[in-house]
Chimera marker file (.cmm) of the C-alpha trace (Angstrom):
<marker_set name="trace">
<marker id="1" x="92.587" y="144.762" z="-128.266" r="1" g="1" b="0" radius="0.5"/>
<marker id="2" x="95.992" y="143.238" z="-128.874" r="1" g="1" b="0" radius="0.5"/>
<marker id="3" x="97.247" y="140.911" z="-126.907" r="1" g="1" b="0" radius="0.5"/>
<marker id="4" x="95.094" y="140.877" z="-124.650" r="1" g="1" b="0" radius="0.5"/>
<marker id="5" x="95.751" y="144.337" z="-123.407" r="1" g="1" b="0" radius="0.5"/>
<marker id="6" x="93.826" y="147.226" z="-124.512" r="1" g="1" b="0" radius="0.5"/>
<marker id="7" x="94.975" y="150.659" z="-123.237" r="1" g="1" b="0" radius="0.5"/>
<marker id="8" x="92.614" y="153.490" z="-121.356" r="1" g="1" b="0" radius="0.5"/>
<marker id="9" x="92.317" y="156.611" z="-123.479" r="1" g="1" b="0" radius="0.5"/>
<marker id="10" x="94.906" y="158.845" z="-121.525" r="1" g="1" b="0" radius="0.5"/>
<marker id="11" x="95.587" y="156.602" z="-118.788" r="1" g="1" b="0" radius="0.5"/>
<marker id="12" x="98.951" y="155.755" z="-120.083" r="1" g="1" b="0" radius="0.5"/>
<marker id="13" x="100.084" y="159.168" z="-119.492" r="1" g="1" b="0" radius="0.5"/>
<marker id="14" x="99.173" y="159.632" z="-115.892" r="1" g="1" b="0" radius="0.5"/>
<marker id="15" x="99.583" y="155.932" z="-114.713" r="1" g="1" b="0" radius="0.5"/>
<marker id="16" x="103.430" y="155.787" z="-112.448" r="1" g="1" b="0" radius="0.5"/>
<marker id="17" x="102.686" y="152.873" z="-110.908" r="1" g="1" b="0" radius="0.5"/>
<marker id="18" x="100.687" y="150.591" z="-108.197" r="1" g="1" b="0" radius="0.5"/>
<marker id="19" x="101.428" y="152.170" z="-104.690" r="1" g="1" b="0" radius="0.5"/>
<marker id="20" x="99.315" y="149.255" z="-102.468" r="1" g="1" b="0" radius="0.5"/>
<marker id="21" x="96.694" y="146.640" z="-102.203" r="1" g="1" b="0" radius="0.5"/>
<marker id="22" x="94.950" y="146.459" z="-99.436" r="1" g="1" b="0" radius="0.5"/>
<marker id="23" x="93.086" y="143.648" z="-98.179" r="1" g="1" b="0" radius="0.5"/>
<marker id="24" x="90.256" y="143.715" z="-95.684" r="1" g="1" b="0" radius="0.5"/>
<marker id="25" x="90.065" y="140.954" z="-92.915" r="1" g="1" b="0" radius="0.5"/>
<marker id="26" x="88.197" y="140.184" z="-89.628" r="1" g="1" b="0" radius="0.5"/>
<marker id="27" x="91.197" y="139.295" z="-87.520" r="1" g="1" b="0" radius="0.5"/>
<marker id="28" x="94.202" y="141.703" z="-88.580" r="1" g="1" b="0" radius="0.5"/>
<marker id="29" x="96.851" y="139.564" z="-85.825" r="1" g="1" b="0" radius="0.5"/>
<marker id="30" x="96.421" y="136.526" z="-87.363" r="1" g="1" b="0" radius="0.5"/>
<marker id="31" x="96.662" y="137.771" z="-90.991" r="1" g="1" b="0" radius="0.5"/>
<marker id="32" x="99.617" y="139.817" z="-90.337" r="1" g="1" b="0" radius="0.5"/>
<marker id="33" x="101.190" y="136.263" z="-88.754" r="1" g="1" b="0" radius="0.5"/>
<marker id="34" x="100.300" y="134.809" z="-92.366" r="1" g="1" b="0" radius="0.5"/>
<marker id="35" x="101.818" y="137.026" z="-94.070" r="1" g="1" b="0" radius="0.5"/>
<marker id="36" x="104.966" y="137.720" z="-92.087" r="1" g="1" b="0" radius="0.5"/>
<marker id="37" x="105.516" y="133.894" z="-91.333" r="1" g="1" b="0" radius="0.5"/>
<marker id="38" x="104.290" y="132.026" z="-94.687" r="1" g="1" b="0" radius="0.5"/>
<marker id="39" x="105.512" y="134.977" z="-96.925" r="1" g="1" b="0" radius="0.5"/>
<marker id="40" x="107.912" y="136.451" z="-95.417" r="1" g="1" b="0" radius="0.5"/>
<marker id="41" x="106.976" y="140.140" z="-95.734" r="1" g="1" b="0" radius="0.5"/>
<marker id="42" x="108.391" y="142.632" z="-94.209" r="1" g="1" b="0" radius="0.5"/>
<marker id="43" x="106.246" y="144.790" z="-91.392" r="1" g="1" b="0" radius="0.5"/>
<marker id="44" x="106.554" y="148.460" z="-92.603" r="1" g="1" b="0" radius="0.5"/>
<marker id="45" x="104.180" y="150.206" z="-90.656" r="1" g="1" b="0" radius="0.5"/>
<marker id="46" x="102.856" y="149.143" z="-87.530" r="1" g="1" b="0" radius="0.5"/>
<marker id="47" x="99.441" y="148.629" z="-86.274" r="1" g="1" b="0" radius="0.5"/>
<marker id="48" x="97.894" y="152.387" z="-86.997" r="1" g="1" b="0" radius="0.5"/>
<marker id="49" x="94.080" y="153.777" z="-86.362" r="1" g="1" b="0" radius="0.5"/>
<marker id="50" x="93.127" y="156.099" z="-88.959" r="1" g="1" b="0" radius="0.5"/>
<marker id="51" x="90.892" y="158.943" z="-88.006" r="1" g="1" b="0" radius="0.5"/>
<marker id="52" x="87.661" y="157.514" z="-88.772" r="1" g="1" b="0" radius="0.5"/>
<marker id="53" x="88.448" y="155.033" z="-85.561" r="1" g="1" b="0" radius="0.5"/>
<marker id="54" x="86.508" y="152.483" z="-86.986" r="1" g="1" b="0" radius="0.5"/>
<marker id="55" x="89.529" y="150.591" z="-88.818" r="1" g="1" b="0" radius="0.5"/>
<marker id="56" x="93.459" y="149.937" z="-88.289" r="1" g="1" b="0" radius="0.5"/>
<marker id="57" x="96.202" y="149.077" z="-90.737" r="1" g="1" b="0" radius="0.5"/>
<marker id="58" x="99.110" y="147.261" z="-90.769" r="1" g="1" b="0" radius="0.5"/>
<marker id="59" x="101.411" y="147.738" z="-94.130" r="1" g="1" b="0" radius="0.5"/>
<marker id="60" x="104.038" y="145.418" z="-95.695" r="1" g="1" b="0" radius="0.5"/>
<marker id="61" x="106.645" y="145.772" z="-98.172" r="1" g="1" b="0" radius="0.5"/>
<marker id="62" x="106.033" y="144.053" z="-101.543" r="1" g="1" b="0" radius="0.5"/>
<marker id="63" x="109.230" y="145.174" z="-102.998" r="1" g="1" b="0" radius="0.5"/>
<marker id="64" x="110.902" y="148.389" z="-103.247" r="1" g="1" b="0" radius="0.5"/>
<marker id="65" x="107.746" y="151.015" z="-104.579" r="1" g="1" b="0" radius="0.5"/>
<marker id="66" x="104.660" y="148.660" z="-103.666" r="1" g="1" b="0" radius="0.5"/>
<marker id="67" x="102.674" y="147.870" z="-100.693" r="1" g="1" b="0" radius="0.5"/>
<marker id="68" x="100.099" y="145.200" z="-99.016" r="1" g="1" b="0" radius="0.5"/>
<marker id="69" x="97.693" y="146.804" z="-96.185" r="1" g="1" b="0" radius="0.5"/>
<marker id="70" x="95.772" y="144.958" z="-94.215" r="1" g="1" b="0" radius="0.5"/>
<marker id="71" x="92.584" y="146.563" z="-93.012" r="1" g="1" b="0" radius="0.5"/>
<marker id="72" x="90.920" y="145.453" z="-89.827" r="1" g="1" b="0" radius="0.5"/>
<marker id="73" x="87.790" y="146.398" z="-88.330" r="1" g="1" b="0" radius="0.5"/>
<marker id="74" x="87.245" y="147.880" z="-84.785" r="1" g="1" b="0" radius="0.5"/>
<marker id="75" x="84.597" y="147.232" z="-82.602" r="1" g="1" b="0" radius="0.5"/>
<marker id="76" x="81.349" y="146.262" z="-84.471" r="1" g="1" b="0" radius="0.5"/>
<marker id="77" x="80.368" y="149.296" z="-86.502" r="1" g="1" b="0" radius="0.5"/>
<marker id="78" x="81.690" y="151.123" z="-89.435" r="1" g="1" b="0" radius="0.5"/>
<marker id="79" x="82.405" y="150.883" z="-93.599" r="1" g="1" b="0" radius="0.5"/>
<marker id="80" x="84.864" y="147.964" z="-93.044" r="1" g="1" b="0" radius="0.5"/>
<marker id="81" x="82.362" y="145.644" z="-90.853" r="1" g="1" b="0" radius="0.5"/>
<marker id="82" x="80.199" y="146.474" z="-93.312" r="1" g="1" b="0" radius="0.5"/>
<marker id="83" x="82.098" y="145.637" z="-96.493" r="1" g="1" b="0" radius="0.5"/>
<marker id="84" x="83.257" y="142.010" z="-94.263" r="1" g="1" b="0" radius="0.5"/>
<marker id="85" x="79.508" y="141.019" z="-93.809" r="1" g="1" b="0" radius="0.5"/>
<marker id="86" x="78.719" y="141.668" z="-97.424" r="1" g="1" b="0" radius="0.5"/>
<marker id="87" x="81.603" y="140.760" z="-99.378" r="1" g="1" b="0" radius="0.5"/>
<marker id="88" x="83.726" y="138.851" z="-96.843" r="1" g="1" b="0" radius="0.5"/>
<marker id="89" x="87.327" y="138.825" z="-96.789" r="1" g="1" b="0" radius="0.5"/>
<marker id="90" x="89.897" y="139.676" z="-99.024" r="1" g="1" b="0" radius="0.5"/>
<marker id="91" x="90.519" y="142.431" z="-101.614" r="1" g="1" b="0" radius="0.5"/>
<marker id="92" x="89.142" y="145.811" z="-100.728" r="1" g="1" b="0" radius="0.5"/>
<marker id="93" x="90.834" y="148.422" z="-103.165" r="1" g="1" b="0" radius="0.5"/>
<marker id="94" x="93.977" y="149.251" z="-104.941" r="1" g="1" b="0" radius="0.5"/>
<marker id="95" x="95.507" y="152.315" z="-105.002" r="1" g="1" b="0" radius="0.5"/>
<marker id="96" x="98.040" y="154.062" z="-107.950" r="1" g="1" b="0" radius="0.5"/>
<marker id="97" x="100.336" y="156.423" z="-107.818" r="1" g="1" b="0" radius="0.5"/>
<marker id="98" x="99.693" y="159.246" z="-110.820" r="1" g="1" b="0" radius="0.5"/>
<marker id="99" x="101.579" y="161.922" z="-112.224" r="1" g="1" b="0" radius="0.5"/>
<marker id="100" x="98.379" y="164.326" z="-111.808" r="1" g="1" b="0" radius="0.5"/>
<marker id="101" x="95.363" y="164.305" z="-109.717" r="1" g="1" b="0" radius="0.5"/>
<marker id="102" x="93.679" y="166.593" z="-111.536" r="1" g="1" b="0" radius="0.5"/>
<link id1="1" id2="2" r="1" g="1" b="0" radius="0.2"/>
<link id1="2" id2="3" r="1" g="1" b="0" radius="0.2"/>
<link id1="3" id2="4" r="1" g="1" b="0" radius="0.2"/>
<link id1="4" id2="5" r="1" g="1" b="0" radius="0.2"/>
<link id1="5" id2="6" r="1" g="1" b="0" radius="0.2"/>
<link id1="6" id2="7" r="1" g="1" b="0" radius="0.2"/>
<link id1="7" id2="8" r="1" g="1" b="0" radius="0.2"/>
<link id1="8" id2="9" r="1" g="1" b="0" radius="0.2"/>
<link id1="9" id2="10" r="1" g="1" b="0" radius="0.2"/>
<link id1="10" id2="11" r="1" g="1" b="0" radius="0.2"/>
<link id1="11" id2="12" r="1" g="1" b="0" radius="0.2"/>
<link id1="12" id2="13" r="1" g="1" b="0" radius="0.2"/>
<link id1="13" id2="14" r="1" g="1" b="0" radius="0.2"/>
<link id1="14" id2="15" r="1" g="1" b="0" radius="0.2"/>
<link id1="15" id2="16" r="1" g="1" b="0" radius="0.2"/>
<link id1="16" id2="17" r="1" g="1" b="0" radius="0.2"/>
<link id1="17" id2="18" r="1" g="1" b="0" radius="0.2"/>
<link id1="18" id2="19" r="1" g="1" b="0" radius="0.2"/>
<link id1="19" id2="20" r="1" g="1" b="0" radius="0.2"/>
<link id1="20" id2="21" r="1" g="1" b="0" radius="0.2"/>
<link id1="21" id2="22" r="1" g="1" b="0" radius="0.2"/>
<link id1="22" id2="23" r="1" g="1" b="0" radius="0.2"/>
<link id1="23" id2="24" r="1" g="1" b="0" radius="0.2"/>
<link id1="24" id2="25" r="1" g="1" b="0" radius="0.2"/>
<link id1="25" id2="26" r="1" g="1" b="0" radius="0.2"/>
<link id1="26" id2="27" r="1" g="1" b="0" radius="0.2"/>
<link id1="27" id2="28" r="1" g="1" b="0" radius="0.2"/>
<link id1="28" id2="29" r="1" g="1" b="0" radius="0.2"/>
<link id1="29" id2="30" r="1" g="1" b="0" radius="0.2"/>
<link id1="30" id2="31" r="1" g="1" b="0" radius="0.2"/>
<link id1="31" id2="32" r="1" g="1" b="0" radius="0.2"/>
<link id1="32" id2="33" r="1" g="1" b="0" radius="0.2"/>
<link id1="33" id2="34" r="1" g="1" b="0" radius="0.2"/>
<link id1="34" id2="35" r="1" g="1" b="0" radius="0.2"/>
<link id1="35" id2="36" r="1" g="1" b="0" radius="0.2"/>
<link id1="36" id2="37" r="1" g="1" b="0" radius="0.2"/>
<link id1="37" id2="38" r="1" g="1" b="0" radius="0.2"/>
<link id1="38" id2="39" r="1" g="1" b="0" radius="0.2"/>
<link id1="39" id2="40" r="1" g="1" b="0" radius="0.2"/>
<link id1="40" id2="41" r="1" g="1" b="0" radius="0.2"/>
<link id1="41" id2="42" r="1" g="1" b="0" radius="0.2"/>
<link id1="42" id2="43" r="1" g="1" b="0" radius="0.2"/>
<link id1="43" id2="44" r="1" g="1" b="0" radius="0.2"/>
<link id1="44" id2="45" r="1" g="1" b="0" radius="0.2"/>
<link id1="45" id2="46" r="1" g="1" b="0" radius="0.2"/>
<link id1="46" id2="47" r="1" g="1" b="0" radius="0.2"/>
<link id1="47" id2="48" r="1" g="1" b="0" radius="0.2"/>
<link id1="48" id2="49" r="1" g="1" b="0" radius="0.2"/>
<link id1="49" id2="50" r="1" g="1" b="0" radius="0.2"/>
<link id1="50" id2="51" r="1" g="1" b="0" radius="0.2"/>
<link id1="51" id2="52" r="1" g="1" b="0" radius="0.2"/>
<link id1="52" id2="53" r="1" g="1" b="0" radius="0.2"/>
<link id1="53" id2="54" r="1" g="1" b="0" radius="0.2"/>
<link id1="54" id2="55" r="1" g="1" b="0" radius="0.2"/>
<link id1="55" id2="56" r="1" g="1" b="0" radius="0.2"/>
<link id1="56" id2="57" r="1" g="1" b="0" radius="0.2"/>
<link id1="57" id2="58" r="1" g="1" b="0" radius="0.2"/>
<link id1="58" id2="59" r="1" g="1" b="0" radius="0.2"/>
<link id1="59" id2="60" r="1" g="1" b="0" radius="0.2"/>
<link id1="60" id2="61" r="1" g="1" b="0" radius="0.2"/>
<link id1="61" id2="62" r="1" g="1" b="0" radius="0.2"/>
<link id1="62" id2="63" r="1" g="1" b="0" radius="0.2"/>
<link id1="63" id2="64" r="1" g="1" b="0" radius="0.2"/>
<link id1="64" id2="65" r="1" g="1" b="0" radius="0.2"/>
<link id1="65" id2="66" r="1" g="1" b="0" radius="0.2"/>
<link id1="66" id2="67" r="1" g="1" b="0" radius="0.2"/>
<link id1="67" id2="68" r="1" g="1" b="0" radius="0.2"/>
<link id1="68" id2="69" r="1" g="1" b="0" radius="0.2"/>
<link id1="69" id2="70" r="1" g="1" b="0" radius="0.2"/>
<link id1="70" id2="71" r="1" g="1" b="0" radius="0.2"/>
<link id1="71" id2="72" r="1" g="1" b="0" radius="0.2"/>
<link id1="72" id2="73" r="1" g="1" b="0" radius="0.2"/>
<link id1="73" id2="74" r="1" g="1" b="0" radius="0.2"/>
<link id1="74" id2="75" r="1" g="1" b="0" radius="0.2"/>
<link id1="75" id2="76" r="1" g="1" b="0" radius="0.2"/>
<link id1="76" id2="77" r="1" g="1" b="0" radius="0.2"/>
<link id1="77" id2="78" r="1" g="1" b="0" radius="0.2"/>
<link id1="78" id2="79" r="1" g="1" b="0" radius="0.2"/>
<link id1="79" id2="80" r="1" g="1" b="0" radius="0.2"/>
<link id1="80" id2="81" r="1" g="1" b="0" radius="0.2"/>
<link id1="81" id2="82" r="1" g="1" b="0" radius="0.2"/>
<link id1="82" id2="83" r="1" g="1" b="0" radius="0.2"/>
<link id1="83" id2="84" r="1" g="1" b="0" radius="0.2"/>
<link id1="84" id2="85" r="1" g="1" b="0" radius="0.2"/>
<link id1="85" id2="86" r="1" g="1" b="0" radius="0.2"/>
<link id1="86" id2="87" r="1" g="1" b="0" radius="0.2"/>
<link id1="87" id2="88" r="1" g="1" b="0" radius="0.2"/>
<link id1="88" id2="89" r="1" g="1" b="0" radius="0.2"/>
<link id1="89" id2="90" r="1" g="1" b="0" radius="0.2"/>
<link id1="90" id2="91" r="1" g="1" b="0" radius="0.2"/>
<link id1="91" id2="92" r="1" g="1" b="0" radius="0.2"/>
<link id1="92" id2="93" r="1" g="1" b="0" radius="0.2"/>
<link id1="93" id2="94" r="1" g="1" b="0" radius="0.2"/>
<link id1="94" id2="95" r="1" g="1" b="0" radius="0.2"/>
<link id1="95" id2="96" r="1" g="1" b="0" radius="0.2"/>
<link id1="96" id2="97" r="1" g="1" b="0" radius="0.2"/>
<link id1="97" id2="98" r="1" g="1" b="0" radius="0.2"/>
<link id1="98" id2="99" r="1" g="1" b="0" radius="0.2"/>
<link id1="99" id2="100" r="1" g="1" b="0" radius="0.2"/>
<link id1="100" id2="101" r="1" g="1" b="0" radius="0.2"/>
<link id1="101" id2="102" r="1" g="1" b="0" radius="0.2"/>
</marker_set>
């Protein structure tokens, strides 16, 4: 390691860059309102429900190529009530953008 920054055998080649965070949290209004009104993101995808049902989104703009999404529950059941009561809130997962999937 050099620097403090050791590199993934082949991971360098495939690696474009981070497409989004996304965050899970209980209440999805009021952290949208923190993070439009203390941080001044910009809303760039409304309030969605994937088509598991169990979950929507909202998405902001963290510059030009990168996203936040906020992930909030719906209703009482399903993976992201289930990751809240065990881990709580915050970071869920983080997604890259790659030159190949396979």
């Amino acid at each position: 390691m050099k620097d403090g920054k050791e590199k993934l055998s082949g991971f360098d080649t495939i690696y474009k860059q981070i497409d989004h965070i996304a965050l899970a949290v209980y209440d999805i209004e009021q952290a949208a309102a923190l993070f439009t009104n203390a941080f001044q993101l910009d809303l760039v995808m409304g309030l969605s429900c994937p088509p598991d049902g169990v979950h929507t989104n909202l998405v902001f703009s963290l510059g030009p190529q990168n996203e936040l999404e906020l992930m909030g529950p719906r209703g009482g059941k399903g993976f992201l009530i289930d990751f809240l009561k065990k881990h709580g809130e915050g970071f869920h997962h983080l997604a890259l953008e790659v030159t190949d999937i396979d």
